[in-house]
MOPAC internal coordinates of N, CA, C and O (Angstrom, degrees):
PM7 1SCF
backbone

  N    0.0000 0     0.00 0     0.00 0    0    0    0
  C    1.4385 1     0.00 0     0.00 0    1    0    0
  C    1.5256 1   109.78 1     0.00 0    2    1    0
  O    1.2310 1   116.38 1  -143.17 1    3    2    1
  N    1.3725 1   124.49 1    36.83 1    3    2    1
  C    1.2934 1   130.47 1   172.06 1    5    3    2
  C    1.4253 1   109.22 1   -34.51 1    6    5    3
  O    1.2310 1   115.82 1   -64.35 1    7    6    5
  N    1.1720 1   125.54 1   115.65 1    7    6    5
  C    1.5675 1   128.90 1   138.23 1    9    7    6
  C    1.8540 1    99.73 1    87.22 1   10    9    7
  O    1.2310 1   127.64 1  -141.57 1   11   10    9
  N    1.7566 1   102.89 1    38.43 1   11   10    9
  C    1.8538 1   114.19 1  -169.39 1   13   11   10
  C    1.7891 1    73.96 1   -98.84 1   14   13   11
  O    1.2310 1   129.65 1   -43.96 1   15   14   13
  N    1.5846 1    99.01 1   136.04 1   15   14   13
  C    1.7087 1   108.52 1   140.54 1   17   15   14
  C    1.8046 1   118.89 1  -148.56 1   18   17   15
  O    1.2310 1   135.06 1   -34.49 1   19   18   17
  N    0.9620 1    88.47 1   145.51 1   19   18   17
  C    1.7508 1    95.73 1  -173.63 1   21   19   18
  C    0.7538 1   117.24 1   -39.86 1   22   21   19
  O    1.2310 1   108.97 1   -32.78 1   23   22   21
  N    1.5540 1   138.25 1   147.22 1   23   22   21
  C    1.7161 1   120.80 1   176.86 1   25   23   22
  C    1.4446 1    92.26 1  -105.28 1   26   25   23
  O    1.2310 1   131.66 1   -95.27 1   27   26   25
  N    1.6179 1    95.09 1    84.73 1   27   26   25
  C    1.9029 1   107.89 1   155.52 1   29   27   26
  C    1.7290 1   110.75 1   -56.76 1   30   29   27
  O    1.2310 1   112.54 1  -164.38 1   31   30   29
  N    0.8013 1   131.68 1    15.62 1   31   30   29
  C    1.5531 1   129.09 1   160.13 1   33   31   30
  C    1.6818 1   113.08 1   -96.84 1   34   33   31
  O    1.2310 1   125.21 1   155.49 1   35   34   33
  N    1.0168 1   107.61 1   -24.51 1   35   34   33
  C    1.5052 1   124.98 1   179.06 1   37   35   34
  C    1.4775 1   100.63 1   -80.51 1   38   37   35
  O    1.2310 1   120.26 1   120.46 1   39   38   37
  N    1.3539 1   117.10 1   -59.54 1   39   38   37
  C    1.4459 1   117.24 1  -164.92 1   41   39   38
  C    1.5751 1   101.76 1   -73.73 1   42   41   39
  O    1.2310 1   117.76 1   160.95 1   43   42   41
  N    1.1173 1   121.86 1   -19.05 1   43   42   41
  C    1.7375 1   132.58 1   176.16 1   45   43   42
  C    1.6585 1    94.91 1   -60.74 1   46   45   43
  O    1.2310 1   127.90 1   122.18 1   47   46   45
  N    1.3199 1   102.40 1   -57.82 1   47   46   45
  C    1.6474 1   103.93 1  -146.88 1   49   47   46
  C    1.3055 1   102.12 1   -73.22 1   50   49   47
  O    1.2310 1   117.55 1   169.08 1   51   50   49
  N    1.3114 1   122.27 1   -10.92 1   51   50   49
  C    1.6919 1   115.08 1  -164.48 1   53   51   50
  C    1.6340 1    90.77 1  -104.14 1   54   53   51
  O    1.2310 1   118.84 1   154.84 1   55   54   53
  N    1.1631 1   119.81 1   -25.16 1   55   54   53
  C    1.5889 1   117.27 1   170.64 1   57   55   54
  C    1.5031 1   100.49 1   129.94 1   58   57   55
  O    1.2310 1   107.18 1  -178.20 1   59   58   57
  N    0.7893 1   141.48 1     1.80 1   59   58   57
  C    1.7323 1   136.45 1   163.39 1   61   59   58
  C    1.4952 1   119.60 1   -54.25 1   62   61   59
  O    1.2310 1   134.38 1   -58.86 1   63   62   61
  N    1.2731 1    89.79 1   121.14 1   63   62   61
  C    1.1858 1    87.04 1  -166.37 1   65   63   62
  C    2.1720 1   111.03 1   -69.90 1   66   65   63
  O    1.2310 1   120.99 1    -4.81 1   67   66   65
  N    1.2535 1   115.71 1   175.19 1   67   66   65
  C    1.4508 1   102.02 1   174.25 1   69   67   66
  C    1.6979 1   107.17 1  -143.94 1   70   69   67
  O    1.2310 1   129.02 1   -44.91 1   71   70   69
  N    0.7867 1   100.23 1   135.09 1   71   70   69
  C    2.2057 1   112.61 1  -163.75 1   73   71   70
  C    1.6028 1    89.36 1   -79.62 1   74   73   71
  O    1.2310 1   134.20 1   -43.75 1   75   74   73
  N    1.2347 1    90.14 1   136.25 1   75   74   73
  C    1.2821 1   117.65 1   179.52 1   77   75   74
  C    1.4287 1   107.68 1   -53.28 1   78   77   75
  O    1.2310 1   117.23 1   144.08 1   79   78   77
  N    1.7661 1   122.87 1   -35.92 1   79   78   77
  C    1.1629 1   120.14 1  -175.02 1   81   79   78
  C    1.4261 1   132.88 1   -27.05 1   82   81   79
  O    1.2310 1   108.60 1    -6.64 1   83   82   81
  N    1.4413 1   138.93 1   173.36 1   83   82   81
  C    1.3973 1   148.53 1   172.69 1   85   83   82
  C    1.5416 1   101.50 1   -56.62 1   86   85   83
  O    1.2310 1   127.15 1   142.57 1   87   86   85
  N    1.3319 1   103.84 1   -37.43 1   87   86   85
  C    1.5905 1   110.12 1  -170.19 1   89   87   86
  C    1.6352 1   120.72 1   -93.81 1   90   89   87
  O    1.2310 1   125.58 1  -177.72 1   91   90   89
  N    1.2918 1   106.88 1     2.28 1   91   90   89
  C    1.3397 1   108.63 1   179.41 1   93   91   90
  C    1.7089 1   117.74 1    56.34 1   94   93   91
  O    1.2310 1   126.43 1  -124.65 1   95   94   93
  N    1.1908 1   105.24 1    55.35 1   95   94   93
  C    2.0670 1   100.82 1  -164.43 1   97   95   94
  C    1.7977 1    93.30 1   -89.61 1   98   97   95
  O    1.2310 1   128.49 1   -31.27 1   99   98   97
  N    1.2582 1   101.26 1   148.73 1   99   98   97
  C    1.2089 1   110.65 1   178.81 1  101   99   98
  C    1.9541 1   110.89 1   -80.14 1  102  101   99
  O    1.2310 1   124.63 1   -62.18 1  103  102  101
  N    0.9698 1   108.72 1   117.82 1  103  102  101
  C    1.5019 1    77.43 1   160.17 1  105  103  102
  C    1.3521 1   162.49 1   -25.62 1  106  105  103
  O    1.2310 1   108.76 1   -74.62 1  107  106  105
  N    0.9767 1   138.64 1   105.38 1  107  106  105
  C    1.5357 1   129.44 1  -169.90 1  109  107  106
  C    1.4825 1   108.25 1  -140.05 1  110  109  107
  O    1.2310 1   129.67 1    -4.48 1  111  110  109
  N    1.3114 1    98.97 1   175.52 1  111  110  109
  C    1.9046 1   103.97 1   174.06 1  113  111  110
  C    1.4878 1    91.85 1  -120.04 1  114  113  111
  O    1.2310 1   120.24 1   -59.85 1  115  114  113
  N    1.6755 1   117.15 1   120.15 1  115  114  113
  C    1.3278 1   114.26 1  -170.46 1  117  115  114
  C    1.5534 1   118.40 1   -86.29 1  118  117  115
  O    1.2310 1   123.46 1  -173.52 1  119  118  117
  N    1.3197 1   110.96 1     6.48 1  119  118  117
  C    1.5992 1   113.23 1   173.64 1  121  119  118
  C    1.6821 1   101.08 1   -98.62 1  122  121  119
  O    1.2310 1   116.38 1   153.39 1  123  122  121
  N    1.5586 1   124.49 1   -26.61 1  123  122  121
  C    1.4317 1   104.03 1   167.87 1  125  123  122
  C    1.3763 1   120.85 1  -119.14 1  126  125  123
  O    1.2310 1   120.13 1  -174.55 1  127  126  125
  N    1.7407 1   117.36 1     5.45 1  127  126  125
  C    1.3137 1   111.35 1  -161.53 1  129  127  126
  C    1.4807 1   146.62 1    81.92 1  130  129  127
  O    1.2310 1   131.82 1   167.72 1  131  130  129
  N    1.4669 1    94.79 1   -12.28 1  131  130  129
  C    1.5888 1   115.69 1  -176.09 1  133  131  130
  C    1.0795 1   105.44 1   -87.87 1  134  133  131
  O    1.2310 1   114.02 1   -74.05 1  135  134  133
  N    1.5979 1   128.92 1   105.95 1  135  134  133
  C    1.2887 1   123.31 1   141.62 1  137  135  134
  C    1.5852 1   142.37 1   -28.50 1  138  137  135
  O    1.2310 1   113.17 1    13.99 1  139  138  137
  N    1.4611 1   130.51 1  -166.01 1  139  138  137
  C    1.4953 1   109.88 1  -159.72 1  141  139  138
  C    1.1626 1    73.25 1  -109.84 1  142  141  139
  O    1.2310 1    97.91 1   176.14 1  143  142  141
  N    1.2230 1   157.04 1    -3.86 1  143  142  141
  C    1.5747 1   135.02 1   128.75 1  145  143  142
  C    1.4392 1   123.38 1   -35.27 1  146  145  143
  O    1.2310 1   124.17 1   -63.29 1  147  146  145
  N    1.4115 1   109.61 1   116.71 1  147  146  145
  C    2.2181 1   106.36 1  -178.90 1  149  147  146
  C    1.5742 1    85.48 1   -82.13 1  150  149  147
  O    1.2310 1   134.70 1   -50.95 1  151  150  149
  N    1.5096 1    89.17 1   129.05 1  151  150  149
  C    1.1325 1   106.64 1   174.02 1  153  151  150
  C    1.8097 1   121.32 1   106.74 1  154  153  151
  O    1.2310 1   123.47 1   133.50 1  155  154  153
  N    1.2909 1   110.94 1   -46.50 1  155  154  153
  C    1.4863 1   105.86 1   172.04 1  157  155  154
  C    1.2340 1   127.78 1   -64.49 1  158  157  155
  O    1.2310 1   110.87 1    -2.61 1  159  158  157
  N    1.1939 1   134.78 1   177.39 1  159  158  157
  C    1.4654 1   121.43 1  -171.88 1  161  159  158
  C    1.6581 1   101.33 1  -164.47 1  162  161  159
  O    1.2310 1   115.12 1    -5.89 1  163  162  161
  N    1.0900 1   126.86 1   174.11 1  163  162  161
  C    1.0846 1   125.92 1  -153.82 1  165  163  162
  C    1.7073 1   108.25 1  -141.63 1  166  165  163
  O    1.2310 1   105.42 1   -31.38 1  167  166  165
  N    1.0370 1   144.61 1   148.62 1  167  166  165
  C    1.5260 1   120.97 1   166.13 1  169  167  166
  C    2.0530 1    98.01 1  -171.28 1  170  169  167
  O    1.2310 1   127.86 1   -48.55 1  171  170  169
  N    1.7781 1   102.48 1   131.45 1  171  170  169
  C    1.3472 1   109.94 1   168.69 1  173  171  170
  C    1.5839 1    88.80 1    70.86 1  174  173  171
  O    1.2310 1   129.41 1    10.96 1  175  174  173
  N    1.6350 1    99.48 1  -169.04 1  175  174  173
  C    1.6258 1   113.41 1  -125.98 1  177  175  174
  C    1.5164 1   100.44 1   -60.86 1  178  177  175
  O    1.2310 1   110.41 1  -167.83 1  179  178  177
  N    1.3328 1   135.62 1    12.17 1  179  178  177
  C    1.5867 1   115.45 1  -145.99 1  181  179  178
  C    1.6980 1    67.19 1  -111.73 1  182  181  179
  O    1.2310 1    99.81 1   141.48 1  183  182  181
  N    1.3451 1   154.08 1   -38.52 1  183  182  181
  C    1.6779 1   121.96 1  -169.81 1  185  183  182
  C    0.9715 1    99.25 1   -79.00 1  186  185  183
  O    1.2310 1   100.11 1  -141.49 1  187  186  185
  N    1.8069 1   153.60 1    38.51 1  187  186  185
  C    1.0349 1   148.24 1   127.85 1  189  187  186
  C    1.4831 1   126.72 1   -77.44 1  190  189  187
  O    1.2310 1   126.66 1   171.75 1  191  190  189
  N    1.3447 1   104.79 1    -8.25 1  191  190  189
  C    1.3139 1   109.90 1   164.00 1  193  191  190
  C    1.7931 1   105.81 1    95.59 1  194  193  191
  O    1.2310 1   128.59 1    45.03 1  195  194  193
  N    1.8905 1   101.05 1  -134.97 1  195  194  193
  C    1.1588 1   115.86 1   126.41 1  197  195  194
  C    1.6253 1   149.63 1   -33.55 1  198  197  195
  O    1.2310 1   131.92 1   124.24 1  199  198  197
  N    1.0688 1    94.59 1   -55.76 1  199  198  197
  C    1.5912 1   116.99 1  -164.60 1  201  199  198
  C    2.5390 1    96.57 1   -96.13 1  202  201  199
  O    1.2310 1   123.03 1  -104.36 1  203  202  201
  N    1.5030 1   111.79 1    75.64 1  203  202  201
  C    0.8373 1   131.45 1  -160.64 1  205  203  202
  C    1.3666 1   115.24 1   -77.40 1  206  205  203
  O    1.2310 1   121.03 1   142.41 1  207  206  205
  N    1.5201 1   115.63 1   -37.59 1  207  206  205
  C    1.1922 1   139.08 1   148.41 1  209  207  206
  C    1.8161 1   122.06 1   -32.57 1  210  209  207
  O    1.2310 1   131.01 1   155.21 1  211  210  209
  N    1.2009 1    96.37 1   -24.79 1  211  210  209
  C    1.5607 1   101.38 1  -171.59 1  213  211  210
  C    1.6243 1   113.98 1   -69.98 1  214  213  211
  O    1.2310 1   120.12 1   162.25 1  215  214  213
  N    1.6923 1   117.38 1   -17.75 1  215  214  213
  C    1.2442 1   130.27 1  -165.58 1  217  215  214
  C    1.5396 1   105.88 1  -120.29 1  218  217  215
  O    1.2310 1   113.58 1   -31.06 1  219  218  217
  N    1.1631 1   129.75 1   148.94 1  219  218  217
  C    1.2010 1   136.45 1   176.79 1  221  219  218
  C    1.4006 1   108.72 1  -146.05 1  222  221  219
  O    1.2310 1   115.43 1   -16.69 1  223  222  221
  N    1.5072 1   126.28 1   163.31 1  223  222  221
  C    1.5184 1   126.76 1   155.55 1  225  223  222
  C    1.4729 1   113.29 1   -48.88 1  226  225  223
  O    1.2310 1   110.58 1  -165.31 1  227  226  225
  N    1.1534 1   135.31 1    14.69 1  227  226  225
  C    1.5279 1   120.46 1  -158.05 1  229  227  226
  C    1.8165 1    89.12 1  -125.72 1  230  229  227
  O    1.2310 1   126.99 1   152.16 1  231  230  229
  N    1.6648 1   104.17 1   -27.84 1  231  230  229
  C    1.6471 1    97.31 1  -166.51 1  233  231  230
  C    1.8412 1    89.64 1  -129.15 1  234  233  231
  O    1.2310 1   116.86 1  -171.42 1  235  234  233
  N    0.8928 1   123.59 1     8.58 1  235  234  233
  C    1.6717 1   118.46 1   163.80 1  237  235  234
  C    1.5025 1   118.60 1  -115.40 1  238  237  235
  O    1.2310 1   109.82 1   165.69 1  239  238  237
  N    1.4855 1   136.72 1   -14.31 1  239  238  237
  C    1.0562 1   144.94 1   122.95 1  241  239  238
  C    1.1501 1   124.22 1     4.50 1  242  241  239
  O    1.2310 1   117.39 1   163.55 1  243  242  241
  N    1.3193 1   122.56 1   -16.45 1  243  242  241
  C    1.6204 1   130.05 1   178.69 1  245  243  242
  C    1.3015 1   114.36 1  -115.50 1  246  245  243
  O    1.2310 1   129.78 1   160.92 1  247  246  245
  N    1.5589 1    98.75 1   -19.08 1  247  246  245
  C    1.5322 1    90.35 1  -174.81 1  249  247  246
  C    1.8628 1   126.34 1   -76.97 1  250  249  247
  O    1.2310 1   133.89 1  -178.28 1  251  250  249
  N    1.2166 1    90.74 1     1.72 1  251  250  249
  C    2.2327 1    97.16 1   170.17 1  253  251  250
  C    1.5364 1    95.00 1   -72.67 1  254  253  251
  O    1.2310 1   120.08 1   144.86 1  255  254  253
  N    1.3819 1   117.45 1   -35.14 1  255  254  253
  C    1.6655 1   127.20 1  -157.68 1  257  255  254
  C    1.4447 1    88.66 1   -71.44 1  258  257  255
  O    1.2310 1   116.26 1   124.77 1  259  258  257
  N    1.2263 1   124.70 1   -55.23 1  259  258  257
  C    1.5962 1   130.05 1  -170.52 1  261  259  258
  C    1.5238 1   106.48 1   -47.27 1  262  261  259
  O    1.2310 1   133.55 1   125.21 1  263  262  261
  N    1.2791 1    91.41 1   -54.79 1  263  262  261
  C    1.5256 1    94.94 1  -153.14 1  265  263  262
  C    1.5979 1   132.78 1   -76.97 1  266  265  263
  O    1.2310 1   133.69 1   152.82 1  267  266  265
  N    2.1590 1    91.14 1   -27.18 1  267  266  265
  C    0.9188 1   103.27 1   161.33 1  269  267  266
  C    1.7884 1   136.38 1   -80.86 1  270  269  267
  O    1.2310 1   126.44 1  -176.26 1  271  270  269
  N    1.9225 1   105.22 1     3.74 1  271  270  269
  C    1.4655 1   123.92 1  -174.48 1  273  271  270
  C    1.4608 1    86.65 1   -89.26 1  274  273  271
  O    1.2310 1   111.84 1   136.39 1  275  274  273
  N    1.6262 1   132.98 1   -43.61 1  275  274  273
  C    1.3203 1   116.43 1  -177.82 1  277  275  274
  C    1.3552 1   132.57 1   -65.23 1  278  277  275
  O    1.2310 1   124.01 1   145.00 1  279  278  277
  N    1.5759 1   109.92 1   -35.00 1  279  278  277
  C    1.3593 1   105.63 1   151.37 1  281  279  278
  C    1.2997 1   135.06 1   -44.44 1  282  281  279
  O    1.2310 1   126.05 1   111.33 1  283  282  281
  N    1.3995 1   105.98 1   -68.67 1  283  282  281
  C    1.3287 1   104.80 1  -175.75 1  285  283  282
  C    1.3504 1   113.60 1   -57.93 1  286  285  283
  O    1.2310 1   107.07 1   155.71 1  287  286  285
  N    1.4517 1   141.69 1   -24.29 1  287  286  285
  C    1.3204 1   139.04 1   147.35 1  289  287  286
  C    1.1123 1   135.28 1   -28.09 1  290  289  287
  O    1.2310 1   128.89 1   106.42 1  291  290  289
  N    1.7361 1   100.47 1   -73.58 1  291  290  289
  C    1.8033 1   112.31 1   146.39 1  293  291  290
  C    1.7002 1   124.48 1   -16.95 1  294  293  291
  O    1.2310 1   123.92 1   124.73 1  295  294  293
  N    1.4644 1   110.09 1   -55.27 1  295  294  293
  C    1.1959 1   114.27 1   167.79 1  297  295  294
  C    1.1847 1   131.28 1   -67.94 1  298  297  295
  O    1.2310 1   107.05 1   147.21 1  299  298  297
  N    1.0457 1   141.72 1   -32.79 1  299  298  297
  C    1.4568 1   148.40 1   169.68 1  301  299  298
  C    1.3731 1   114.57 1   -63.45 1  302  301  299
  O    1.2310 1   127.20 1  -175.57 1  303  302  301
  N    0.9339 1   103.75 1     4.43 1  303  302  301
  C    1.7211 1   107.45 1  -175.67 1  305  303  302
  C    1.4299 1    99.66 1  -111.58 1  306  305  303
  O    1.2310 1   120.99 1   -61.38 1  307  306  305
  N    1.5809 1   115.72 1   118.62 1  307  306  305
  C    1.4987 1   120.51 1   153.82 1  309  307  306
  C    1.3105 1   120.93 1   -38.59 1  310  309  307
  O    1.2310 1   125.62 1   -31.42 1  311  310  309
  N    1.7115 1   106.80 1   148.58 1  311  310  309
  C    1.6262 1   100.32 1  -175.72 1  313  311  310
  C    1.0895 1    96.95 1  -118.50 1  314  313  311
  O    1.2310 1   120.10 1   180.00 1  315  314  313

């Protein structure tokens, strides 16, 4: 992924928030993936921000599992 960076203008414009950090990490909730957008979700190298290297198939591989347990959670709940 030589020379990949997030398009933090994208994640700005839809309302994500972005951490002040060196690394620019997007917000997320790391037990479901959901950003401080209800409803968005996040998955693989882009909640590393900057620092892209931090994610691999070996430790983001879970995150469809996450994201798709919060939905279906979400749903089970009367409105």
């Amino acid at each position: 992924m030589t020379g990949y960076q997030p398009d933090f203008q994208f994640l700005e414009k839809i309302g994500i928030t972005i951490n002040a950090d060196e690394n620019k990490t997007p917000a997320f909730n790391g037990d479901t993936m959901e950003t401080n957008v209800p409803g968005v979700f996040l998955a693989g190298v882009i909640c590393g921000g900057l620092k892209t290297n931090e994610w691999f198939i070996e430790n983001s591989r879970v995150h469809a599992e996450m994201i798709v347990h919060k939905i279906k959670a979400d749903q089970s709940v009367p409105a």
